[in-house]
DSSP file (Angstrom, degrees, kcal/mol; ACC not computed):
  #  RESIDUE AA STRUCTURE BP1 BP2  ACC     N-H-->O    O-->H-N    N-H-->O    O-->H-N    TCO  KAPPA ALPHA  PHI   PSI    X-CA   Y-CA   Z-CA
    1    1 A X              0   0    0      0, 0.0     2,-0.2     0, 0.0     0, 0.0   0.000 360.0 360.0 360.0 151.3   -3.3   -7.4  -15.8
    2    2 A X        -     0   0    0     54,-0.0     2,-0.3     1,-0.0    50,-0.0  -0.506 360.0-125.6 -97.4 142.1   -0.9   -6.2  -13.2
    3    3 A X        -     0   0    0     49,-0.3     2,-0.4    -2,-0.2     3,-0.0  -0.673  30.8-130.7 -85.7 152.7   -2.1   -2.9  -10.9
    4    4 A X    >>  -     0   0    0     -2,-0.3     4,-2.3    53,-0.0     3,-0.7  -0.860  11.7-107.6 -77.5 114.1    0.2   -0.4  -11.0
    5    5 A X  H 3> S+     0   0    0     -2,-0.4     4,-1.9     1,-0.3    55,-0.1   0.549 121.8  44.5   4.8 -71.2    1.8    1.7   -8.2
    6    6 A X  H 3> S+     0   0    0      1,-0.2     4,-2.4     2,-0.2    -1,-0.3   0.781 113.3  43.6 -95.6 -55.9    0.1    4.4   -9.0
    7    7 A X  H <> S+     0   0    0     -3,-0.7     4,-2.2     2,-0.2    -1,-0.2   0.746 109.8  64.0 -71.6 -20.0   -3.7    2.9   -9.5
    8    8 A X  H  X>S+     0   0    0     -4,-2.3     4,-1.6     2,-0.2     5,-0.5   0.922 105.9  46.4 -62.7 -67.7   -2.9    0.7   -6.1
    9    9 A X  I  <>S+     0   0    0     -4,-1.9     5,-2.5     1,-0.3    -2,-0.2   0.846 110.7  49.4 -32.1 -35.8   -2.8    4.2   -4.4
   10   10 A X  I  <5S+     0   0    0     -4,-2.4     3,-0.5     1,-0.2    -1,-0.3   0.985 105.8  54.9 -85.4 -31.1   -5.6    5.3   -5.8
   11   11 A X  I  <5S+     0   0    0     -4,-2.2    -1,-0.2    -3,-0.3    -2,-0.2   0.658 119.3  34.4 -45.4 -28.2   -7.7    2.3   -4.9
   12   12 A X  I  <5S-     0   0    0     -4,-1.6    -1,-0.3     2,-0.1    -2,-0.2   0.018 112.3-136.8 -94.2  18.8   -6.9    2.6   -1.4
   13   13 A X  I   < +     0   0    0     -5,-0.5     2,-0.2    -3,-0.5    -3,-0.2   0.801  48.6 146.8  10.0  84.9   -6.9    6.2   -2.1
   14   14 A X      < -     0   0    0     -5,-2.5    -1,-0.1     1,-0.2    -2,-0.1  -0.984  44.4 -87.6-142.9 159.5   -4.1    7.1   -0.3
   15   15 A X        -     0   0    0     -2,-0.2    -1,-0.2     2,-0.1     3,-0.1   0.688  34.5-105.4 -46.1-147.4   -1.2   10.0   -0.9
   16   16 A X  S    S+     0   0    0      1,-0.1    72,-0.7    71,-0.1     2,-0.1   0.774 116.7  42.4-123.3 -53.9    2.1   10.2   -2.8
   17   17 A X  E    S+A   87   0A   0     70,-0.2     2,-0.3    71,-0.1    70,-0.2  -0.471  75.4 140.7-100.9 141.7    4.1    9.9    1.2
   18   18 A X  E     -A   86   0A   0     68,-0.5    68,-2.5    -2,-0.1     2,-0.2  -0.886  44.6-124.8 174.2 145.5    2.4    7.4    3.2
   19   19 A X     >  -     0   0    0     -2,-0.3     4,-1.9    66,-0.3    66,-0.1  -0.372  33.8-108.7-103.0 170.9    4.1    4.4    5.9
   20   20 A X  H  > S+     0   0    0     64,-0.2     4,-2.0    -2,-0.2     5,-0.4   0.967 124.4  60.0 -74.3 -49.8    3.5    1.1    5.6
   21   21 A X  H  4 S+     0   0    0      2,-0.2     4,-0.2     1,-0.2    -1,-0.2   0.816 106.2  55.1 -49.4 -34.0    1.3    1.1    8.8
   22   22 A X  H >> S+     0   0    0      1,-0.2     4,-2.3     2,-0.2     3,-0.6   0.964 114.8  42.6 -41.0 -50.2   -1.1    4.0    6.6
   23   23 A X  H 3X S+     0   0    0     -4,-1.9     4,-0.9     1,-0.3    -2,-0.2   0.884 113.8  44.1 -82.4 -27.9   -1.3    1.7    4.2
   24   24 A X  H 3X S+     0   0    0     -4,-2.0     4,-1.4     1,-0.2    -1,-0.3   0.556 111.6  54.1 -68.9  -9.1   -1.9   -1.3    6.1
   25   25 A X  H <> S+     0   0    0     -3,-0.6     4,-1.2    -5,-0.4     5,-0.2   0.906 110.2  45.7 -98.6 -33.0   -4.4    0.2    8.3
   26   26 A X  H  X S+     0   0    0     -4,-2.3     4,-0.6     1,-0.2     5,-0.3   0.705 106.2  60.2 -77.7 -11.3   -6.6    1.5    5.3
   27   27 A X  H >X S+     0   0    0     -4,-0.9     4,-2.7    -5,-0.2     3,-0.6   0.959 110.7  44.4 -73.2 -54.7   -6.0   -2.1    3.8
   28   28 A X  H 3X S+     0   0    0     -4,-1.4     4,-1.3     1,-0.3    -2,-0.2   0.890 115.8  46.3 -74.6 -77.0   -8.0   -3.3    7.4
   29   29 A X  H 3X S+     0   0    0     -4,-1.2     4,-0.8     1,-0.3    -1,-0.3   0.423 113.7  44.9-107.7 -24.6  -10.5   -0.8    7.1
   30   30 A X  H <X>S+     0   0    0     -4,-0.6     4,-3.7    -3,-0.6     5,-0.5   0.834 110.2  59.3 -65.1 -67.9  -11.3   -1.3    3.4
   31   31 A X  H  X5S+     0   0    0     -4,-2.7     4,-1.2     1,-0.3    -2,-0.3   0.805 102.5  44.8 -58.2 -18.7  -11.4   -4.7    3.8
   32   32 A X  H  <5S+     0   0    0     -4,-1.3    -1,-0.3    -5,-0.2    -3,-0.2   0.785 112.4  53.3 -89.3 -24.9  -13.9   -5.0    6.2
   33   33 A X  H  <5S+     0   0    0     -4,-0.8    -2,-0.2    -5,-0.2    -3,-0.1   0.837 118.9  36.2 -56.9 -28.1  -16.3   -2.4    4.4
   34   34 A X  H  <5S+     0   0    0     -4,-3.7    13,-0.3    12,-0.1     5,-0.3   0.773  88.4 125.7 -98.2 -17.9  -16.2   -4.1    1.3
   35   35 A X     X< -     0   0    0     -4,-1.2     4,-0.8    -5,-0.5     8,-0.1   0.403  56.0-140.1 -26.7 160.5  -16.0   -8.0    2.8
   36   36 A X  T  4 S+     0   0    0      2,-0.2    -1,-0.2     1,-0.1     8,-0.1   0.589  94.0  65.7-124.7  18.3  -18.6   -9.8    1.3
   37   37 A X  T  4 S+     0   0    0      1,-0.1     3,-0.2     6,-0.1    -1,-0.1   0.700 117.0  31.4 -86.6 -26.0  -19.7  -11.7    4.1
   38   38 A X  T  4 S+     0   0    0      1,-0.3     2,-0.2    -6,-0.1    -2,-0.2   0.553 125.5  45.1-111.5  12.7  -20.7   -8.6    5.6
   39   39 A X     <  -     0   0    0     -4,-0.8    -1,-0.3    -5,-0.3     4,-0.2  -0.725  56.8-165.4-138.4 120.8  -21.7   -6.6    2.2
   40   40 A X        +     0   0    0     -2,-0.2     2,-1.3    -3,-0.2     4,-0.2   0.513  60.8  86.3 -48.2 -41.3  -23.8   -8.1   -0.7
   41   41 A X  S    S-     0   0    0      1,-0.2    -1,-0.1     2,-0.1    -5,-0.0  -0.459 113.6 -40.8-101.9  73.1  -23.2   -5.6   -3.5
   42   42 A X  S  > S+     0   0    0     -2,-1.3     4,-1.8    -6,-0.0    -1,-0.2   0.314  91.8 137.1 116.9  11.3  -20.4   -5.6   -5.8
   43   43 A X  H  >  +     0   0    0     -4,-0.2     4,-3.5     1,-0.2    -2,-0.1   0.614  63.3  51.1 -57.8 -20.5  -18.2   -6.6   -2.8
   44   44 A X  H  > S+     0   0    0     -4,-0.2     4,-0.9     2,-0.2    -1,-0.2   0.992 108.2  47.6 -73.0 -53.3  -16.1   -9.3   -4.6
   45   45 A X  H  > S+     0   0    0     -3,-0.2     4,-0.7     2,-0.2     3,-0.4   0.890 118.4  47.5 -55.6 -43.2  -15.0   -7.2   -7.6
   46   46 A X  H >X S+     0   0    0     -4,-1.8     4,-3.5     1,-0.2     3,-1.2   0.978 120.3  46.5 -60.8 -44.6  -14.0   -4.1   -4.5
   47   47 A X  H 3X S+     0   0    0     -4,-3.5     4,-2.3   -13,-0.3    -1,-0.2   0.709 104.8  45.6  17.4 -98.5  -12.5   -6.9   -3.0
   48   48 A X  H 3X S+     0   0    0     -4,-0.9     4,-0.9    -3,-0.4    -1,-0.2   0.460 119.6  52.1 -87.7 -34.3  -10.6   -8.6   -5.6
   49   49 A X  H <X S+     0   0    0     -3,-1.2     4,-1.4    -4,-0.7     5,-0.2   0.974 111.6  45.5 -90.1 -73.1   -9.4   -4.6   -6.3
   50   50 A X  H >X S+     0   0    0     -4,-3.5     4,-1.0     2,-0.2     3,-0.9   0.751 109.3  50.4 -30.7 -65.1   -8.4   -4.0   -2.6
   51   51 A X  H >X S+     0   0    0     -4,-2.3     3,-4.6     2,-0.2     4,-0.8   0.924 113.7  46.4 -75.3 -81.2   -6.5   -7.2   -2.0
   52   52 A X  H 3X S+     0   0    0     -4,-0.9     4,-1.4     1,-0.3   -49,-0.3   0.430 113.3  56.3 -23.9 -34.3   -4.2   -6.5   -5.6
   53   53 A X  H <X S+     0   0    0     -4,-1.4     4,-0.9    -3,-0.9    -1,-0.3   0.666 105.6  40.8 -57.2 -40.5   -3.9   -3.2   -4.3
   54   54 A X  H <X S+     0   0    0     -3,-4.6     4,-1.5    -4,-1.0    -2,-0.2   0.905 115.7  60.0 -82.7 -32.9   -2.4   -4.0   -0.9
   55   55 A X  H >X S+     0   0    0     -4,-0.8     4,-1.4     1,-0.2     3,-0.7   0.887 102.6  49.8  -4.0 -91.4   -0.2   -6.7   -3.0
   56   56 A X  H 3X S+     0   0    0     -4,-1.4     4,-3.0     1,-0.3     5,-0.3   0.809 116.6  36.2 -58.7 -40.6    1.4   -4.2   -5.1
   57   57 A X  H 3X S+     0   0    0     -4,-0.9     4,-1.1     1,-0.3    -1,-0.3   0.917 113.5  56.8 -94.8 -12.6    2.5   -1.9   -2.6
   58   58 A X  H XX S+     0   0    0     -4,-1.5     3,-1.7    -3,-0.7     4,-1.3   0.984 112.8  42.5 -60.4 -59.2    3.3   -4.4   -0.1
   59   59 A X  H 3X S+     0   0    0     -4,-1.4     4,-2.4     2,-0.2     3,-0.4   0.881 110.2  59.0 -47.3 -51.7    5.5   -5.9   -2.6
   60   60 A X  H 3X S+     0   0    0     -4,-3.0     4,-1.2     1,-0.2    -1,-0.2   0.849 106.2  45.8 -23.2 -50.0    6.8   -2.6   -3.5
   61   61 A X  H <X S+     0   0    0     -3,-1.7     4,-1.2    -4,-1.1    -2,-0.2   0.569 110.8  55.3-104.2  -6.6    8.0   -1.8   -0.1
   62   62 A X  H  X S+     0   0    0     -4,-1.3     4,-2.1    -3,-0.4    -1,-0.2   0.828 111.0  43.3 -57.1 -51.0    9.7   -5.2    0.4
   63   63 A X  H  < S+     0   0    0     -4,-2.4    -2,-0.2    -5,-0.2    -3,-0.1   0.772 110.0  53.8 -56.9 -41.0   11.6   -4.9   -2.5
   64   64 A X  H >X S+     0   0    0     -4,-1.2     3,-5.4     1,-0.1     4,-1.5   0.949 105.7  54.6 -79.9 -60.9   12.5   -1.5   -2.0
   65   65 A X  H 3< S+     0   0    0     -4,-1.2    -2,-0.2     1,-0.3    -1,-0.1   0.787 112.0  40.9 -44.9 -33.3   13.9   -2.2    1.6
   66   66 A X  T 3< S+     0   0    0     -4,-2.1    -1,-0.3     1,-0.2    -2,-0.1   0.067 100.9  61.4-107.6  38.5   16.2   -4.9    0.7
   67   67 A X  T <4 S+     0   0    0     -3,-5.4     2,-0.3     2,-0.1    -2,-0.2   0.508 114.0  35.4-114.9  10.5   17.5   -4.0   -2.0
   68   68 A X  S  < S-     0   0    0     -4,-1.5     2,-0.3     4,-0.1     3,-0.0  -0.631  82.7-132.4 -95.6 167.5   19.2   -0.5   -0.1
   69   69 A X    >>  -     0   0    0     -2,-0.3     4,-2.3     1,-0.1     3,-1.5  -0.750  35.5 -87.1-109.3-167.6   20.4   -0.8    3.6
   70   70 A X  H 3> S+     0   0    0      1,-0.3     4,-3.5    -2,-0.3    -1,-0.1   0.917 127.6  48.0 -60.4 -46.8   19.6    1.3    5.9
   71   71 A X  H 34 S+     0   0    0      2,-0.2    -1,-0.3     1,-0.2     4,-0.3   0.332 106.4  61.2 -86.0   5.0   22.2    4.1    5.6
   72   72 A X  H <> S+     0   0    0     -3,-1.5     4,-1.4     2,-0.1    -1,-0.2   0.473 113.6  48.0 -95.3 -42.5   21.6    4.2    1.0
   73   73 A X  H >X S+     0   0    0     -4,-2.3     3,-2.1     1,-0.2     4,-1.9   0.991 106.4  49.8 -56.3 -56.1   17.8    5.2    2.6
   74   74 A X  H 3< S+     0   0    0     -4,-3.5    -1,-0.2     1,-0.3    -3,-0.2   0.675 121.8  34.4 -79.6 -18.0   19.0    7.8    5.1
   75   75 A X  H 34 S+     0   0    0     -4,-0.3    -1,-0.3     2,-0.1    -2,-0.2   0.523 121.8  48.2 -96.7   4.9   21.2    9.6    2.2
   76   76 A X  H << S+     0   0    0     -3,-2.1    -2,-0.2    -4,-1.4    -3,-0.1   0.882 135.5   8.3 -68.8 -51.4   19.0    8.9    0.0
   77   77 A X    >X  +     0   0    0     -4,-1.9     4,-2.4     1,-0.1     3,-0.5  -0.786  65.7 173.9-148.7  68.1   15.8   10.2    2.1
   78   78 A X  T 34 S+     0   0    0      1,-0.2     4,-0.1     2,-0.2    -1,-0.1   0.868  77.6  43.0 -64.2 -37.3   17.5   11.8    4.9
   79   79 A X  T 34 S+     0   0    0      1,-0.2    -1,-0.2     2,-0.1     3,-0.1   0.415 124.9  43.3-102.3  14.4   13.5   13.4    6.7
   80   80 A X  T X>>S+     0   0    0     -3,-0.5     4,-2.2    -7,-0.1     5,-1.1   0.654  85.8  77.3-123.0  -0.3   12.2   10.0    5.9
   81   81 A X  T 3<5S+     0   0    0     -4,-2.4    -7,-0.1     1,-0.2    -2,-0.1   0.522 101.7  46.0 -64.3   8.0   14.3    7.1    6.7
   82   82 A X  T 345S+     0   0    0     -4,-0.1    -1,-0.2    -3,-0.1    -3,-0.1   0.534 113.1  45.5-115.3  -3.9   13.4    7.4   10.4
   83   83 A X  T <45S-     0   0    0     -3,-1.1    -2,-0.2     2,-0.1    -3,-0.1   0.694 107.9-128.6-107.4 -22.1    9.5    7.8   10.1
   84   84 A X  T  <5 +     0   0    0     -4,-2.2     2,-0.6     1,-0.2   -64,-0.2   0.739  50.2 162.8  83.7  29.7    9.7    4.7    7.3
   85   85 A X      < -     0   0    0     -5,-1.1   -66,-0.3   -66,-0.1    -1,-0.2  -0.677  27.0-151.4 -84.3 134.5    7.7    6.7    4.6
   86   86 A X  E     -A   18   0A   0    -68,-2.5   -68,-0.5    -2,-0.6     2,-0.5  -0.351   6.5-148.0 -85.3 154.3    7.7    5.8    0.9
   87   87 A X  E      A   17   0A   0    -70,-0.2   -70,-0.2    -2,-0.1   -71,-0.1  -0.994 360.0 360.0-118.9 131.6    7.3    8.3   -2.1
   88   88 A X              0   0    0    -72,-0.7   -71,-0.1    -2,-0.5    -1,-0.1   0.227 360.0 360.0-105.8 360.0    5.5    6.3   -4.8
């Protein structure tokens, strides 16, 4: 089953407004609590969760950048097209 926008966020339990670099940096910082060369307990399944999570919204925010150009952002999302923030 496919993760969901909305259930990625919450696994990396991060907000609604959020940069790619938020998300990537809580992706680093997950992933190394949960690794399972450096933690034994249930670390594959957090894992397995984490990685599907960073997936989705990576994928998300590719998708979403080409398929507007830059100036369809900035009237779209005039106080975030310069800071690069999504709304999921």
């Amino acid at each position: 089953m496919k993760m969901q926008i909305q259930e990625a966020l919450n696994t990396l339990n991060l907000p609604v407004l959020i940069s790619f670099e938020d998300i990537k940096s809580r992706y680093y910082e997950l992933s190394k609590k949960y690794h399972p060369d450096l933690n034994q307990e249930d670390s594959n399944m957090n894992m397995r969760e984490i990685n599907e999570a960073y997936t989705v919204l990576k994928q998300y925010i590719f998708n979403y950048r080409f398929s507007f150009s830059d100036e369809e952002i900035m009237k779209q999302f005039p106080e975030d097209a310069h800071a690069r923030h999504f709304r999921f």
